[in-house]
C-alpha positions as CSV (number, residue, x, y, z in Angstrom):
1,X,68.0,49.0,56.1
2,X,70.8,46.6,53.9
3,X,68.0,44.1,52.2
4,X,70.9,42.3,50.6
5,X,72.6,38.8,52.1
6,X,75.8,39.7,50.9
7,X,77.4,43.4,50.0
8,X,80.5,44.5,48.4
9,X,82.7,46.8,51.6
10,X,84.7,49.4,51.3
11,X,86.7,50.9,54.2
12,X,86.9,54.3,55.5
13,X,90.0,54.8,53.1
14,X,88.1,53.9,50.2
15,X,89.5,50.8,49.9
16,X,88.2,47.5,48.8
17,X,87.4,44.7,51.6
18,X,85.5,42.6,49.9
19,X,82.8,40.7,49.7
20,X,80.9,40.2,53.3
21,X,77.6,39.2,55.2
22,X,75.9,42.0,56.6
23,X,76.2,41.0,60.0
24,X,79.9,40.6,59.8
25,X,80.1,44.0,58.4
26,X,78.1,45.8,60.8
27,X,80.6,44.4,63.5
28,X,83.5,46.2,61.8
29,X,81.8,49.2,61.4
30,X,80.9,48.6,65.2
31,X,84.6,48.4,65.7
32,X,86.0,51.0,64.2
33,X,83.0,53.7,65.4
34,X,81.6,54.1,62.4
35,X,78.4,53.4,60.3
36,X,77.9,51.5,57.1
37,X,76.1,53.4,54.8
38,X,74.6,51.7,51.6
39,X,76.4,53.9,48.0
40,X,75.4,51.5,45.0
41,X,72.3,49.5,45.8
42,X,71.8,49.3,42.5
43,X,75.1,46.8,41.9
44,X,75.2,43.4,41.9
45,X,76.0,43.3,45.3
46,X,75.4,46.2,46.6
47,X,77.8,48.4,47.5
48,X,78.6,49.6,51.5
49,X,81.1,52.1,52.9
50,X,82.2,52.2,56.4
51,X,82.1,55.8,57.2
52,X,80.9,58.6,59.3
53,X,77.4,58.9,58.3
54,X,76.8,62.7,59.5
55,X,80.1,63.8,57.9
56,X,78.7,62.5,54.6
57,X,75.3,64.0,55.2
58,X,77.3,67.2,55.4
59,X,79.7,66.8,52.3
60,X,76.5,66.3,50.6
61,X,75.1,69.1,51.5
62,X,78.2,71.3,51.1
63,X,78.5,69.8,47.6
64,X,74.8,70.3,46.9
65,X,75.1,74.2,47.8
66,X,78.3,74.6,45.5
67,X,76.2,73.2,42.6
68,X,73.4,75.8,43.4
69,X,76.0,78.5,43.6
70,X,76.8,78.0,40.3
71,X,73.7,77.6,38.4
72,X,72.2,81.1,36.7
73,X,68.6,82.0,38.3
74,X,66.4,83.3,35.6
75,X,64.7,85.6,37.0
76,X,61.2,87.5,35.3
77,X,61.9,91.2,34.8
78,X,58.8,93.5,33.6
79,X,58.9,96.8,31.9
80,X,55.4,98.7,31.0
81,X,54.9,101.2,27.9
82,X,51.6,103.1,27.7
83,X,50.7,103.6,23.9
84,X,51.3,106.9,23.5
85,X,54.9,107.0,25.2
86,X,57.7,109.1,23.9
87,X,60.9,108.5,21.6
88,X,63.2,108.9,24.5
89,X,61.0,106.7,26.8
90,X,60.8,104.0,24.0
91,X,64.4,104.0,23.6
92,X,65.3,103.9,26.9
93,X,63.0,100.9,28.6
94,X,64.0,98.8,25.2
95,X,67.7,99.4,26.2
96,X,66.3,98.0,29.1
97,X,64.8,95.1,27.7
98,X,68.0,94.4,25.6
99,X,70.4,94.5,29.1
100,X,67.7,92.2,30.7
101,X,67.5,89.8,28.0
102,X,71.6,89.9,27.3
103,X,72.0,88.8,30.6
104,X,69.6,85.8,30.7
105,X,66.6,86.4,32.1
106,X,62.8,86.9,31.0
107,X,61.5,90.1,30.4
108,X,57.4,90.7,30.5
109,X,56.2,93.2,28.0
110,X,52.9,94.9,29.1
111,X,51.2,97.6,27.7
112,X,49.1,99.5,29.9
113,X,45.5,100.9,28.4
114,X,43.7,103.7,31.0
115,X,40.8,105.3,29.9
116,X,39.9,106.4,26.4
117,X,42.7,104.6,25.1
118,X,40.3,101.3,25.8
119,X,38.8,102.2,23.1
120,X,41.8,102.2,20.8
121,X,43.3,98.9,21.5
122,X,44.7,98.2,18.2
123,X,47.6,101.4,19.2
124,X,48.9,98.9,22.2
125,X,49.1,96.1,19.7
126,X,51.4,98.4,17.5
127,X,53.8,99.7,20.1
128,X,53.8,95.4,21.1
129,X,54.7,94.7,17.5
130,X,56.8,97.5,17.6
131,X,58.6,95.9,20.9
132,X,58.7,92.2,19.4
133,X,60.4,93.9,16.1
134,X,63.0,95.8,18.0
135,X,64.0,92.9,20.0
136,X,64.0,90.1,17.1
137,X,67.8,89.9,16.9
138,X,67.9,88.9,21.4
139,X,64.6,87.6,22.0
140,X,61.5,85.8,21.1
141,X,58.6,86.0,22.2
142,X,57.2,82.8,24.5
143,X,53.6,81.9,23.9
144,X,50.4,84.3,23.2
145,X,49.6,87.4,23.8
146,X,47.9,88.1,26.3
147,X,44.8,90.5,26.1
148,X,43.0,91.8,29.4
149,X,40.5,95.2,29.2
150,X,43.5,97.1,31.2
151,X,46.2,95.7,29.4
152,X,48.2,93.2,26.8
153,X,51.1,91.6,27.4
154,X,53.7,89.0,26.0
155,X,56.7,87.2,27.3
156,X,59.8,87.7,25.9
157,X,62.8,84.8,26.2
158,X,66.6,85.2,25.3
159,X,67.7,83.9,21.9
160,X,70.2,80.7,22.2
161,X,73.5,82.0,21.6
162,X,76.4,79.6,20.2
163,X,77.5,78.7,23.3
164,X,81.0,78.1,24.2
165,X,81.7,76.6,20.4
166,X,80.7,79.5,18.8
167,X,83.6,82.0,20.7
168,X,86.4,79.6,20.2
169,X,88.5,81.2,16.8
170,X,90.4,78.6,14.2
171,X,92.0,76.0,16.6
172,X,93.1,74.4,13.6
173,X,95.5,77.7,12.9
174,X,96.6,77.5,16.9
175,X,98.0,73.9,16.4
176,X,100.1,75.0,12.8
177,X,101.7,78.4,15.0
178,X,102.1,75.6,18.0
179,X,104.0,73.6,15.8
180,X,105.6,76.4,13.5
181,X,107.2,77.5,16.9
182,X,108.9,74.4,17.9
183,X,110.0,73.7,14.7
184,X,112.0,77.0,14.4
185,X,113.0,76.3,18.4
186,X,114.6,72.7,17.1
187,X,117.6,74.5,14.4
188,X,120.8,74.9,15.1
């Protein structure tokens, strides 16, 4: 599958052959039981490694599954009013909502309208606006609103945070103490 005359080889100790036909260097691999598996065929030439080629099917793979463990699934959480709910309903699905989006993922507001309410649409589009309001300061809403004759719904997504930068606290005043401290540790 090596298209290239010539190819850089490295050894099964990642070291440096050098530069070799491709003949030649399948007869060491040959030699030594192994395969030669093509790295860099971008490079100029392309770079080979004598190795065992379903050991490093399997380091990929192990490595691919430690990069999935580590990313954060956003996941689509929904949480239906009715418009006339309670206080103590209200207040308890929006602490909902505020866990949900705290913690990363999307949350689907829908409003469900049953019977005579249908007639009465504009009260779902308050307790929607009243949703969107309470949940400014974590979340913004994601596109339209969406109408249907049973319901109206809107997507709410998390508000960027600072990040990382935003939690770190005068590291300009860490260095001064740092230094403060081995001044005082340098007198006699």
């Amino acid at each position: 599958m090596i298209h290239a005359k010539e190819i850089r080889v490295i050894d099964e100790e990642k070291k440096q052959i050098g530069i070799l036909p491709v003949p030649e260097a399948l007869n060491l691999a040959k030699q030594k039981g192994l395969d030669l598996v093509e790295i860099a065929a971008e490079a100029n030439p392309p770079v080979c490694r004598i190795m065992d080629y379903g050991k490093f099917l399997y380091e990929e793979h192990k490595k691919a599954q430690e990069a999935k463990k580590h990313q954060k699934q956003v996941q689509l959480k929904e949480i239906k009013f009715r418009p006339k709910i309670s206080i103590h309903d209200y207040t308890f699905k929006m602490r909902h909502v505020q866990r949900f989006l705290e913690e990363g993922n999307k949350v689907k507001i829908t409003i469900m309208i049953r019977g005579r309410e249908r007639s009465r649409p504009e009260l779902a589009q308050q307790i929607l606006n009243r949703v969107l309001e309470d949940a400014r300061e974590i979340g913004r809403q994601d596109g339209e609103t969406r109408k249907q004759e049973w319901a109206m719904s809107a997507l709410l997504v998390p508000v960027k945070s600072g990040g990382k930068d935003a939690k770190a606290k005068d590291t300009q005043g860490g260095q001064k103490e740092v230094q403060s401290n081995s001044d005082q540790e340098n007198r006699p």
